[in-house]
DRENBA-720684 format. One record per residue: x, y, z of N, C-alpha, C, O in turn. Coordinates in steps of 0.001 Angstrom, whole numbers, plus 500000, padded with zeros to 6 digits. Example, Ala and Ser with C-alpha at 12.3 -4.5 7.8 and 13.67 -1.06 7.14 Angstrom:
% DRENBA-720684
+--------+---------+--------+---------+----------+--------+--------+---------+--------+--------+---------+--------+
: n_east : n_north :   n_up : ca_east : ca_north :  ca_up : c_east : c_north :   c_up : o_east : o_north :   o_up :
+--------+---------+--------+---------+----------+--------+--------+---------+--------+--------+---------+--------+
: 513190 :  494310 : 507800 :  512300 :   495500 : 507800 : 513200 :  496700 : 507800 : 514236 :  496681 : 508465 :
: 512850 :  497750 : 507080 :  513670 :   498940 : 507140 : 512900 :  500030 : 507870 : 513409 :  501138 : 508039 :
+--------+---------+--------+---------+----------+--------+--------+---------+--------+--------+---------+--------+
//
This chain:
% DRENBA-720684
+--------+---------+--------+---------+----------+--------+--------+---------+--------+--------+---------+--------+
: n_east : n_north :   n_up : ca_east : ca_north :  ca_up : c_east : c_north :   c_up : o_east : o_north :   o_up :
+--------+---------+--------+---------+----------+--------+--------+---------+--------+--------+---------+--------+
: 537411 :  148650 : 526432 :  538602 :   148506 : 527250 : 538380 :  147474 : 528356 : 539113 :  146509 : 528575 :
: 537053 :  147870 : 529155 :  536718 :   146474 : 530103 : 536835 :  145171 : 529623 : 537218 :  144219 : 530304 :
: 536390 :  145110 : 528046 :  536474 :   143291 : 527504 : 537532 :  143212 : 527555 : 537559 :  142020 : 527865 :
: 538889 :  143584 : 527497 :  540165 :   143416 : 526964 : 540767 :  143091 : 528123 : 541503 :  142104 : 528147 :
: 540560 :  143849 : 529253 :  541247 :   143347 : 530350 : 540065 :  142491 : 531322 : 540122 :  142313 : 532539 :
: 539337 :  142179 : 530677 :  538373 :   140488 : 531650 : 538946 :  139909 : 531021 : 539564 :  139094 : 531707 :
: 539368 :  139702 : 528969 :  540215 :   138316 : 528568 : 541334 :  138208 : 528741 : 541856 :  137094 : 528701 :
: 542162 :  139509 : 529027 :  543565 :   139176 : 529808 : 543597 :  138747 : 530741 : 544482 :  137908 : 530906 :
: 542551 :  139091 : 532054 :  542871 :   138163 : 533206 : 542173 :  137018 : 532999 : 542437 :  136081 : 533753 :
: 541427 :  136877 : 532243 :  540695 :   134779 : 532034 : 541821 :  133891 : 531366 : 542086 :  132719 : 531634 :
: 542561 :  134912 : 530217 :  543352 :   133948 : 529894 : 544718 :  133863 : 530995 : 545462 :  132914 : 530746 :
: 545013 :  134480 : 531830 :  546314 :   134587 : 532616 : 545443 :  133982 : 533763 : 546331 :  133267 : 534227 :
: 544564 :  133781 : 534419 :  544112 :   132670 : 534906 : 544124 :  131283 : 534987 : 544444 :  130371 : 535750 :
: 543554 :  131532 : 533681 :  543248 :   130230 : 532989 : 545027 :  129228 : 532365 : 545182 :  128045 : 532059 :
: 545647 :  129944 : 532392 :  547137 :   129351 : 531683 : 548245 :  129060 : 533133 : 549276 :  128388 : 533151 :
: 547636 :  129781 : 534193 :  548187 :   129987 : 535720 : 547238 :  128566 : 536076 : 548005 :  127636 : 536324 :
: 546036 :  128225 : 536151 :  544987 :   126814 : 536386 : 546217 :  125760 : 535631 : 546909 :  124891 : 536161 :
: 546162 :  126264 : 534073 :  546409 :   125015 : 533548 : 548010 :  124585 : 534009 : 548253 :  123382 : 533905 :
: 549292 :  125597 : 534585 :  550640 :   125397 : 534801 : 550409 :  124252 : 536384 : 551224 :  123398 : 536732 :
: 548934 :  124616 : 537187 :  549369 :   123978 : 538140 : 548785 :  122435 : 538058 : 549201 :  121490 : 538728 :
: 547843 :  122406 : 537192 :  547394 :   120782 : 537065 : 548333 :  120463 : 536455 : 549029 :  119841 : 537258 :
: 548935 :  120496 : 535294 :  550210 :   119850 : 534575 : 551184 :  119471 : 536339 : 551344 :  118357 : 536838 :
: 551641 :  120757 : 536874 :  552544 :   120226 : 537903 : 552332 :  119262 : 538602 : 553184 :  118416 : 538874 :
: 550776 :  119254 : 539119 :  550580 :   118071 : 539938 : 550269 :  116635 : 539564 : 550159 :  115563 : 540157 :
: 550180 :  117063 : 538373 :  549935 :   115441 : 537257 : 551121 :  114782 : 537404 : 551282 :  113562 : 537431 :
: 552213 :  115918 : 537529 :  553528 :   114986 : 536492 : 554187 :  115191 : 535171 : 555160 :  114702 : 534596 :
: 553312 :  116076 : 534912 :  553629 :   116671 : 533380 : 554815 :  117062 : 533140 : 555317 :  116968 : 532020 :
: 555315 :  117468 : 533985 :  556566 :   118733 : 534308 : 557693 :  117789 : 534231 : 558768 :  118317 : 533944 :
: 557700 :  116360 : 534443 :  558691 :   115932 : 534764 : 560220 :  115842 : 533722 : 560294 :  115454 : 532556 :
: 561163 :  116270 : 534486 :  562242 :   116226 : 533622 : 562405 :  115092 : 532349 : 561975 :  113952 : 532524 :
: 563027 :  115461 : 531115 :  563254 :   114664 : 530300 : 564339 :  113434 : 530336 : 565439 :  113800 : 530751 :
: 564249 :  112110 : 529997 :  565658 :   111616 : 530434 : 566597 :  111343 : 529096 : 566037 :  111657 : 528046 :
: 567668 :  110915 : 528994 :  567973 :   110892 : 528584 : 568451 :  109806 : 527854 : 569634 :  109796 : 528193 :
: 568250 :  108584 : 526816 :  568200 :   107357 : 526893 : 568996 :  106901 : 525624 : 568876 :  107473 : 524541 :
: 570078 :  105488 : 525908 :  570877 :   105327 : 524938 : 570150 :  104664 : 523609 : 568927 :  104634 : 523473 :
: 571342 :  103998 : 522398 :  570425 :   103712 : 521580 : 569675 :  101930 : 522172 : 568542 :  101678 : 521762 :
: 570221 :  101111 : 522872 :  569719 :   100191 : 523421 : 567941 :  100422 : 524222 : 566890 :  099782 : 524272 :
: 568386 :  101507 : 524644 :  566662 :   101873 : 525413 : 565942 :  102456 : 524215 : 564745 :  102625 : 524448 :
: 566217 :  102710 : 523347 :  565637 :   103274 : 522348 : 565197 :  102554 : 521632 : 564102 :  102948 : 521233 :
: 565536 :  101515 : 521176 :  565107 :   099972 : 520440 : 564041 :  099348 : 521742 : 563046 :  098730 : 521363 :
: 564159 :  099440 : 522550 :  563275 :   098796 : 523346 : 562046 :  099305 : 523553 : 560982 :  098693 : 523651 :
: 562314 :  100777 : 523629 :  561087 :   101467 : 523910 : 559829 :  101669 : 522488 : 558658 :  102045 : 522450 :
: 560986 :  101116 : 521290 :  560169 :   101214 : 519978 : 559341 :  100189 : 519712 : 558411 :  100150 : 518907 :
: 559890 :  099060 : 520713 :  559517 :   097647 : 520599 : 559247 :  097245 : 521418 : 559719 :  096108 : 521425 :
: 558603 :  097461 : 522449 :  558688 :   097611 : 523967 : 557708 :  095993 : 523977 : 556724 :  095704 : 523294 :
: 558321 :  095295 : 524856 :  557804 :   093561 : 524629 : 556599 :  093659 : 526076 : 556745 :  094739 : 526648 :
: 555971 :  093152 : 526449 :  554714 :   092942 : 527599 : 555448 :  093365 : 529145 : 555128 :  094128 : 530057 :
: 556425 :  092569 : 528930 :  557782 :   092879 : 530856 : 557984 :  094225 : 530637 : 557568 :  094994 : 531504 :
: 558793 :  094886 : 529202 :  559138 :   096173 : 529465 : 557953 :  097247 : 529949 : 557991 :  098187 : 530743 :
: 556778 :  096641 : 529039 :  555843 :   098117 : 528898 : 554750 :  098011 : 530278 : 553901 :  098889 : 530435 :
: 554861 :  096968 : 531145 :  554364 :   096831 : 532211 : 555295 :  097414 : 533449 : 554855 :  097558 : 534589 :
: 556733 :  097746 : 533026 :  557753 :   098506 : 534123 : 557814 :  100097 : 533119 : 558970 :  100517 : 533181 :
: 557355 :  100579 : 532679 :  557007 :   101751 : 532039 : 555664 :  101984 : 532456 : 555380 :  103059 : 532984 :
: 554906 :  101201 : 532299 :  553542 :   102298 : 532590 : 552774 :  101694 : 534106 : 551645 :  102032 : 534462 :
: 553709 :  100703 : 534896 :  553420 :   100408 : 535880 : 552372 :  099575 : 535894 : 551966 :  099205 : 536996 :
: 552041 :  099339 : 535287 :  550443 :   098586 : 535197 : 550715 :  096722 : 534902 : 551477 :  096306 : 534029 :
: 550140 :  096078 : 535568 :  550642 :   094996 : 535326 : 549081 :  094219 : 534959 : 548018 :  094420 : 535546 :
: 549386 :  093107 : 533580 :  548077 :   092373 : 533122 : 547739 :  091284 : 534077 : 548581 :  090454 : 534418 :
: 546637 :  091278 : 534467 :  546478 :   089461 : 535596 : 546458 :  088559 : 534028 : 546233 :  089001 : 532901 :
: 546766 :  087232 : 534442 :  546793 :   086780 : 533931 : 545450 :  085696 : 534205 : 545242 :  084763 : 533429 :
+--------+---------+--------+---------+----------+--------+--------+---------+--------+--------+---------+--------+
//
């Protein structure tokens, strides 16, 4: 009976740890919602787009 309730509270710990790193990552963030124009872009996403998506910009 003791093992059963140490892996209930490790795993309800452990899933309570993992809800708050996701939150503070960003994980959580709402979904958007995107037409079919952003949708072709994002499939094909050219060097300008995918540098204003992932913020990261190449030196040249």
């Amino acid at each position: 009976m003791a093992l059963g309730i140490v892996f209930s509270l490790g795993a309800g710990f452990g899933l309570m740890a993992l809800l708050f790193y996701s939150s503070r990552k960003g994980y959580d963030e709402p979904p958007v919602l995107m037409d079919e124009s952003e949708r072709a872009e994002s499939a094909n996403p050219s060097t300008e787009n995918a540098e204003q998506l992932t913020g990261h910009h190449e030196s040249q």
